[in-house]
C-alpha positions in Angstrom: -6.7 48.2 -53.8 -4.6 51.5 -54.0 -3.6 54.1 -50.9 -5.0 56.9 -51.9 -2.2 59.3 -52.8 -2.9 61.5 -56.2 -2.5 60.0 -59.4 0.6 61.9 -60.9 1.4 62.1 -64.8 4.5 61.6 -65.5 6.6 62.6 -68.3 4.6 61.9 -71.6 1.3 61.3 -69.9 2.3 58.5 -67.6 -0.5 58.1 -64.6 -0.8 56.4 -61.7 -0.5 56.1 -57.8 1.3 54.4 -55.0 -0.8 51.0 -54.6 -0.8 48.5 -52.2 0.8 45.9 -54.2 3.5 48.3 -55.0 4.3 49.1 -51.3 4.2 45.4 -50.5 6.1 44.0 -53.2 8.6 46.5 -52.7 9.4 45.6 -48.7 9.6 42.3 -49.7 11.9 42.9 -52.0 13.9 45.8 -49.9 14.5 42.9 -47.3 17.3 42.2 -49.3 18.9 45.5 -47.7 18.0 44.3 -44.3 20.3 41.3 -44.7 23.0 43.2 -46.5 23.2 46.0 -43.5 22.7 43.1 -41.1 26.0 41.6 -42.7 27.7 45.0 -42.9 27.3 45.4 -38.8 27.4 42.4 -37.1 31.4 41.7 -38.2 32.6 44.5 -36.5 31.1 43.6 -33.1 31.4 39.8 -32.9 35.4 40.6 -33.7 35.4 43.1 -30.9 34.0 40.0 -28.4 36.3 38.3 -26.4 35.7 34.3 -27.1 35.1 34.7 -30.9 38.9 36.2 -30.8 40.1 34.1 -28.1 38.7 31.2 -30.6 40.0 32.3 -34.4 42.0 35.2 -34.3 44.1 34.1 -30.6 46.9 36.4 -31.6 44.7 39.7 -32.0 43.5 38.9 -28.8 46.8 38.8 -27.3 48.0 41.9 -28.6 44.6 43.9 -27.3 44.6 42.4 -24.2 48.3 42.0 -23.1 51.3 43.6 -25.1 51.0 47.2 -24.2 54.0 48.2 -26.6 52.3 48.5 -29.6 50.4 51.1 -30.8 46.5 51.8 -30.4 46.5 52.4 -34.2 47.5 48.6 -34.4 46.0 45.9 -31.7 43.8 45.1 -34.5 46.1 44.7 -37.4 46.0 41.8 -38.5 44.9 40.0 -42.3 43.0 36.8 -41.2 40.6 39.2 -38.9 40.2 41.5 -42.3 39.3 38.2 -44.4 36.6 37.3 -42.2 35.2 40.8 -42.8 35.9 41.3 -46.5 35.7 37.2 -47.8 32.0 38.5 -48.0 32.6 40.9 -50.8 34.8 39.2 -53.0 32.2 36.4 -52.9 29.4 39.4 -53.7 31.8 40.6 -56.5 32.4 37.2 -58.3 28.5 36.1 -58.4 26.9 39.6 -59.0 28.3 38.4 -62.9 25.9 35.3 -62.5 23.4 37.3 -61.5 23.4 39.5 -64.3 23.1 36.5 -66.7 19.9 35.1 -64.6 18.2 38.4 -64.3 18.6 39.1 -67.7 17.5 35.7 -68.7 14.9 34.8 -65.9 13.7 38.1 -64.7 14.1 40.0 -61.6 12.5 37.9 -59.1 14.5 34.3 -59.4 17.6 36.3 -58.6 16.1 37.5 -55.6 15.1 33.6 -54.9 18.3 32.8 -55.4 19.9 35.6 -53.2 17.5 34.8 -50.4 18.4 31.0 -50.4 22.0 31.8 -50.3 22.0 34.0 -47.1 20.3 31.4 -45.5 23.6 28.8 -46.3 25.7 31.2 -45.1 24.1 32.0 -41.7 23.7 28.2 -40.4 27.9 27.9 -41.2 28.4 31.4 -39.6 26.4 30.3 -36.5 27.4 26.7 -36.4 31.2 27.5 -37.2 34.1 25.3 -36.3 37.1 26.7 -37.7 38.4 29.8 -39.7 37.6 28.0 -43.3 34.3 27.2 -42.0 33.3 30.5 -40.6 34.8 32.1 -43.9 32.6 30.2 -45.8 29.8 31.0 -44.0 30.6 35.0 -45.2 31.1 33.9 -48.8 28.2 32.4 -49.2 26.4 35.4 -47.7 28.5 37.4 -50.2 26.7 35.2 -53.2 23.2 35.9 -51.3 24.3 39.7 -51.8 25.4 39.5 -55.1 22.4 38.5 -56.2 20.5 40.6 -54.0 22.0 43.9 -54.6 21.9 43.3 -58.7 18.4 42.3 -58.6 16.9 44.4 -56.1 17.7 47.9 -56.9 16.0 47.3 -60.6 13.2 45.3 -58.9 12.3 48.5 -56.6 13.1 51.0 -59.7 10.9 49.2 -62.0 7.9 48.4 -59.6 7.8 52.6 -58.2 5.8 55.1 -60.3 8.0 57.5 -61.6 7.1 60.7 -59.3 8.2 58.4 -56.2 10.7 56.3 -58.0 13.3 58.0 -55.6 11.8 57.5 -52.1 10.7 53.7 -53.0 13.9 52.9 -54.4 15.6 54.4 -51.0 13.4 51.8 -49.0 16.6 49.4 -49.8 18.6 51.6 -47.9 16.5 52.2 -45.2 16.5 48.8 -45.0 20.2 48.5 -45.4 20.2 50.8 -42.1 17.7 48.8 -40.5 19.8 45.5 -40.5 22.9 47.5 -39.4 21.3 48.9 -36.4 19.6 45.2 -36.0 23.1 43.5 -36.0 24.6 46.7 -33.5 21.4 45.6 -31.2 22.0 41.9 -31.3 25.8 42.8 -30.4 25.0 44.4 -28.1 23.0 41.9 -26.1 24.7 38.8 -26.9 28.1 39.9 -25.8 26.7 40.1 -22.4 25.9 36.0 -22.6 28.2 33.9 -20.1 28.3 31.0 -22.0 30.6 32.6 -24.8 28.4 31.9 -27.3 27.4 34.9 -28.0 29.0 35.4 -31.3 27.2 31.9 -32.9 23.7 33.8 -32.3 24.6 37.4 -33.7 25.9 35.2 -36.9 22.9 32.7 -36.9 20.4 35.7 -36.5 21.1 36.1 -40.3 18.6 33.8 -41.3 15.5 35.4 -39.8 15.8 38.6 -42.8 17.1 35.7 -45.0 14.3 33.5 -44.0 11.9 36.5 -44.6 13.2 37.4 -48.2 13.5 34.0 -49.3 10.1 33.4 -48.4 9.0 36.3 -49.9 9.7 36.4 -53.2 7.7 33.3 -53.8 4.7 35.6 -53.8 6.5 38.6 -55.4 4.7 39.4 -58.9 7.6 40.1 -61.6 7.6 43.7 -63.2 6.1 44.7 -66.4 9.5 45.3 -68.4 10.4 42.0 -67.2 7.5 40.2 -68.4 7.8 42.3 -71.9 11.3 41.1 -72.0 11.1 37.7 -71.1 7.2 36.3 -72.3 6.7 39.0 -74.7 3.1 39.0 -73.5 2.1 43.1 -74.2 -1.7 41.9 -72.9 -0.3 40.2 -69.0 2.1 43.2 -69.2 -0.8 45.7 -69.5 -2.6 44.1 -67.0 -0.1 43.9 -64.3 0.5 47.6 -65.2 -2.5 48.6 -64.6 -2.6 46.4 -61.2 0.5 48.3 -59.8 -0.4 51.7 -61.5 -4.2 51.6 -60.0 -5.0 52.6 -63.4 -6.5 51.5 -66.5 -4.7 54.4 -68.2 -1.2 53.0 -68.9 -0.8 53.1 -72.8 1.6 55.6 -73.2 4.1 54.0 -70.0 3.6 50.4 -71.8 4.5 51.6 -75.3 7.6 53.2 -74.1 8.3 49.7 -72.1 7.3 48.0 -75.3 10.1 49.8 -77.3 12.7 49.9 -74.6 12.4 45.8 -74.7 12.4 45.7 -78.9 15.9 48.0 -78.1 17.0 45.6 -75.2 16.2 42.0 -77.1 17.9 43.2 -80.2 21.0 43.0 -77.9 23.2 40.2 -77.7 26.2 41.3 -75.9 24.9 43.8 -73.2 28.5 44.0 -71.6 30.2 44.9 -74.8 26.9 46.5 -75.9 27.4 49.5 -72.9 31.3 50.5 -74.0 29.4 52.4 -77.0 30.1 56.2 -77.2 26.3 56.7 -76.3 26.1 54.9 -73.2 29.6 56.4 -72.0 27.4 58.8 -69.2 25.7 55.2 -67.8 28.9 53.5 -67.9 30.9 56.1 -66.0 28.5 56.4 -63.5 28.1 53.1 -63.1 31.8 53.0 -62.0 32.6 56.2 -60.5 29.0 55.9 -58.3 29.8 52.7 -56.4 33.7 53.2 -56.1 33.1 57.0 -54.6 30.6 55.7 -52.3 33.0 53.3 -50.6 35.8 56.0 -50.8 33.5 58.1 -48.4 34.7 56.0 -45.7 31.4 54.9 -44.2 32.7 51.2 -44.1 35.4 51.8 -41.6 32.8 53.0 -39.5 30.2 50.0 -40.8 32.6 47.3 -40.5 34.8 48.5 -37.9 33.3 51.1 -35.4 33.1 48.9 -32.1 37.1 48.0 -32.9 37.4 51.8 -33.4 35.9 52.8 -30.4 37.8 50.3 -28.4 41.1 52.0 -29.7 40.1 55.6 -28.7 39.4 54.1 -25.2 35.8 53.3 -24.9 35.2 49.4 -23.3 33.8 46.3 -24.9 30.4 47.3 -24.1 30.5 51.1 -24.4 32.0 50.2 -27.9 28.9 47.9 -28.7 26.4 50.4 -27.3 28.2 53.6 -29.4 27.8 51.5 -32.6 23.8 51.1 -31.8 24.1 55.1 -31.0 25.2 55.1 -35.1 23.1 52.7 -36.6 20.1 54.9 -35.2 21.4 57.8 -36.5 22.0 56.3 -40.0 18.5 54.5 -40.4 17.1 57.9 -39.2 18.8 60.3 -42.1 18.2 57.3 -44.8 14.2 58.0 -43.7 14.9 61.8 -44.0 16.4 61.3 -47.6 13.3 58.9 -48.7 10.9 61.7 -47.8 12.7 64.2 -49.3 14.7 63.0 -52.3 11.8 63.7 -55.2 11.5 67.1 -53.8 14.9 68.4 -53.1 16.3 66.2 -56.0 19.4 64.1 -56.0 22.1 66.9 -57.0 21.3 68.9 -53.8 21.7 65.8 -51.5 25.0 64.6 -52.9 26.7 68.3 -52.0 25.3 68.9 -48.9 25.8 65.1 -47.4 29.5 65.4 -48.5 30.2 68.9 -47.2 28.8 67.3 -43.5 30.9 64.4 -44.0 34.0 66.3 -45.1 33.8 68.5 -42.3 33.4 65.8 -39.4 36.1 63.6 -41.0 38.9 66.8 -40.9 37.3 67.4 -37.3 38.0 63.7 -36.0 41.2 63.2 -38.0 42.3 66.6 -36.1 41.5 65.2 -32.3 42.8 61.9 -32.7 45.7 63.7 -33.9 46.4 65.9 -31.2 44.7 63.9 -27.7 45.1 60.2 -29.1 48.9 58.8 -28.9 50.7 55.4 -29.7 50.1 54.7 -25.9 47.2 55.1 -22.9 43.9 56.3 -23.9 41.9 59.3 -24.7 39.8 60.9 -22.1 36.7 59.9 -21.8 35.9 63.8 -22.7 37.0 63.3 -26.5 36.2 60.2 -26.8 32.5 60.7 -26.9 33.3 64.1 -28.5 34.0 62.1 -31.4 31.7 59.8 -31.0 29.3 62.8 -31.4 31.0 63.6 -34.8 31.2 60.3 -36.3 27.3 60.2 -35.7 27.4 63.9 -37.8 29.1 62.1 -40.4 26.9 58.9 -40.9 23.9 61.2 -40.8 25.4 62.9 -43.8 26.4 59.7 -45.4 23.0 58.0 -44.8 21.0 60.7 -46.5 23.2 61.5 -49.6 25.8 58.8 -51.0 24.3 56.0 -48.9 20.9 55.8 -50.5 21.8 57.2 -53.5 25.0 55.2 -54.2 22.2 52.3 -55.1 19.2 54.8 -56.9 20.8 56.7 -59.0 22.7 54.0 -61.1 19.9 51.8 -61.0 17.1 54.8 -62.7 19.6 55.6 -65.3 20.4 52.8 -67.5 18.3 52.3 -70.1 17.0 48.5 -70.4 19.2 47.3 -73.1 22.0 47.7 -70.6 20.0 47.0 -67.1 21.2 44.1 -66.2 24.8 44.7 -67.1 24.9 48.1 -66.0 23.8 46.9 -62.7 26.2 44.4 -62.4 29.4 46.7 -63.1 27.6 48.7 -60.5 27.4 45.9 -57.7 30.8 44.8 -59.2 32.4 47.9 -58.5 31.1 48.7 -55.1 31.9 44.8 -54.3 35.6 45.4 -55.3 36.3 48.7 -53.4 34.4 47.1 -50.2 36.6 44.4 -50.3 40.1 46.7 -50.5 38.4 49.1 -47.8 37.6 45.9 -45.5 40.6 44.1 -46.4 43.1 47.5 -45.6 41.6 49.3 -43.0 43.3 48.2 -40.0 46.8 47.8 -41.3 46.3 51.7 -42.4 44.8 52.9 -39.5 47.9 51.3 -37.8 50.0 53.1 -40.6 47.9 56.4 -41.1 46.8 56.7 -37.7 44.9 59.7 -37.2 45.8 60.5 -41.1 43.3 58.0 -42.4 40.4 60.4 -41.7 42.1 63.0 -43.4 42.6 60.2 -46.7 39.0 59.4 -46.6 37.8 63.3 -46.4 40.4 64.3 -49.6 38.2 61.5 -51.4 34.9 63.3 -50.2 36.2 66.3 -51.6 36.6 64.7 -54.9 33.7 63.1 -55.5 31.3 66.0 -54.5 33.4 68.4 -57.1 32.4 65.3 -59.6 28.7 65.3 -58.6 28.7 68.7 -59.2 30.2 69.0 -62.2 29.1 65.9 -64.0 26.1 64.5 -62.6 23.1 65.9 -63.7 19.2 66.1 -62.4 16.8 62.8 -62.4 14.4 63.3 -60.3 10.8 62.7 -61.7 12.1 61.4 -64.8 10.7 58.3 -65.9 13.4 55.3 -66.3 12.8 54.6 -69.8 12.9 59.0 -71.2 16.0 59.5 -69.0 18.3 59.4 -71.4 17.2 63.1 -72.3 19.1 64.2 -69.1 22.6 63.6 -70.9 21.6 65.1 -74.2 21.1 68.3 -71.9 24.1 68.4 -69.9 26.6 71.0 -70.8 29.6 68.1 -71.0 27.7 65.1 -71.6 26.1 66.4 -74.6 29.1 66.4 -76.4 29.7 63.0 -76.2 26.0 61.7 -76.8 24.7 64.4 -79.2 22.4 66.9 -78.4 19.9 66.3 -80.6 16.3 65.6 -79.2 
């Protein structure tokens, strides 16, 4: 059965429409994101709650609560509370490796299995938790749940959407990635109001319901076509499930262009050494400078960190909690904007315009904490919410440019014989640079202070001068013709040839 939306040709005669299966498959699949957001928020406000500090991390407690001589910047400093944050991305980093090698050699869906089974591990040790080493392994087996997850489901999602709405389907992950942060910013919210001081177990636990959802999932998920031409070989089950997904008996000229992009990809033997070739130099600089910008926007200090921000411009435990929900509403809201609008507007025009927005709130906040925040006392409450106003500005720009895009672009552009790989230096990447965010951000807001808005905006700066320069058009294109868009760029071509 298909939801009647047009059929669209594509490129070199490619039909097709959105079906049902298509839509289903994919938010199974984009429930992946739900977990990863839900990961992203809920650190930040269970280490803003008074027993889980008063329990692991007794020292920052003391220093928030009682020694009034050190600085606002720095009640928060400390490298065990940054370990529980960012334990979860070195663990993502190391196994998104692994995951390459199963989805290359399995398919799409057992990675997502795999994913899904490991975020459930990790929420029964986060919500059952003892001690540090058993609550940090909690978050590193949630990071193996996302390393799998975030390799996986990107390609999943890009394989399964037609071409013509490749962009907005693909951008479901983020949505979704938005709807778990604004989940976990909810569940904060509530469960730090519980007397029993157990608050904290259930925000960790709650993990396992998107976990629990995913894993269950993907038993029922049906792999792609390219995977099944990869892996079985079977051109006759790949037509067919085509033509399921496409709601169209009118597939030939997609499944020969599938059929020769796996001949390319199975002549491969060492993808990883494969993708340092001169012709896949575009795909493997984006594939780093992509996911490293995209944590250099500083989104993550507000992700990881905003109640524990908003407790140092003055704001209470509560006020703090209900702020963050304030931005995880704003965030899932622009990600919906951008999926309705990225296969019109394109991808080029989103990148600028989300980084002009952020670049300007970030030089705004950096400015007030500057002047109206000292070492000492608080803000009024006047500027305080003043900048919580802005910091909303700048996740609404974040969340419908380098947020959502950070994951489709690099995951639309590599041609298969690279996928998997590509997609792993991807996840890698964005892994590594989440971890040294998570893992510095307190000591340098206690170094930078107000500066560290200013360090985060010189980045923004840089990386929308790179979009523009370097990064050009995809929208519409399908996955396996895009490597025309390099041949046709005014700097790229020189490397890859510009012949047709």
């Amino acid at each position: 059965m298909a939801v009647e939306l047009p059929i669209a040709s594509d490129g070199r005669g490619y039909s097709g429409k959105i079906t049902s299966i298509v839509i289903l498959s994919c938010m199974v699949a984009a429930t992946g994101g739900i977990i990863f957001g839900y990961d992203i928020g809920i650190s930040g406000g269970v280490t803003s709650m008074v027993p889980f500090l008063e329990k692991f991390f007794p020292d920052v407690y003391t220093k928030m609560k009682q020694d009034t001589k050190i600085s606002n910047y720095c009640k928060f400093d400390s490298q065990l509370l940054t370990t529980f944050t960012s334990s979860l991305y070195i663990a993502g980093l190391i196994s998104s490796f692994f995951a390459s090698s199963v989805t290359r050699a399995f398919g799409r869906k057992p990675s997502i299995l795999v994913g899904g089974a490991a975020f459930l591990i990790g929420a029964a040790l986060g919500g059952a938790a003892l001690n540090i080493y058993m609550l940090i392994l909690g978050r590193v087996m949630l990071g193996v749940g996302i390393g799998f997850a975030n390799q996986s489901v990107p390609l999943y999602l890009s394989e399964m959407a037609p071409p013509r709405y490749r962009g907005a389907l693909n951008i479901g992950f983020q949505l979704c990635v938005g709807i778990g942060v604004l989940s976990a910013n909810l569940i904060n919210f509530g469960t730090e109001k519980l007397k029993s001081g157990w608050g904290w177990r259930i925000s960790l636990a709650m993990a396992a319901v998107p976990a629990s959802m995913l894993t269950l999932g993907s038993l029922f998920l049906p792999e792609t076509p390219n995977s099944i031409i990869q892996h079985s070989k079977d051109h006759h089950k790949a037509k067919l499930m085509l033509q399921r997904i496409r709601g169209t008996n009118d597939v030939q000229p997609e499944l020969e262009d599938l059929i020769e992009a796996s001949h390319i990809s199975n002549s491969i033997k060492h993808p990883f050494k494969n993708i340092l070739q001169r012709k896949y130099r575009p795909q493997l600089v984006m594939a780093i400078a992509i996911p490293f910008f995209q944590q250099f926007t500083g989104i993550n200090v507000i992700s990881f960190y905003a109640p524990i921000l908003f407790l140092t411009i003055g704001l209470g435990e509560s006020a703090s909690l209900l702020s963050a929900v304030v931005t995880g509403v704003v965030g899932t809201t622009s990600t919906f904007i951008s999926m309705l609008i990225v296969d019109k507007v394109g991808r080029r025009v989103l990148f600028i315009s989300g980084g002009i927005q952020m670049l300007v709130s970030q030089v705004i906040i950096g400015s007030i904490m500057a002047v109206q925040l000292g070492d000492h006392g608080d803000i009024s409450k006047k500027y305080a919410y003043l900048i919580l106003i802005l910091i909303c500005i700048y996740v609404a720009g974040f969340a419908w440019s380098w947020g959502p895009l950070g994951w489709l672009v690099p995951s639309e552009i590599f041609p298969l014989e690279i996928r998997s790989a590509a997609q792993s230096i991807t996840v890698a990447v964005n892994f590594l640079f989440t971890f040294i965010v998570a893992q510095t951000f307190l000591s340098m807001l206690c170094h930078f202070k107000s500066g560290t808005f200013f360090f985060f905006g010189g980045w923004v700066v840089m990386m929308t001068v790179f979009v523009y320069l370097l990064l050009p058009e995809t929208k519409n294109l399908p996955i396996e013709q895009m490597d025309r868009v390099w041949k046709e760029h005014f700097f790229w071509k020189k490397i890859v040839g510009d012949k047709s």
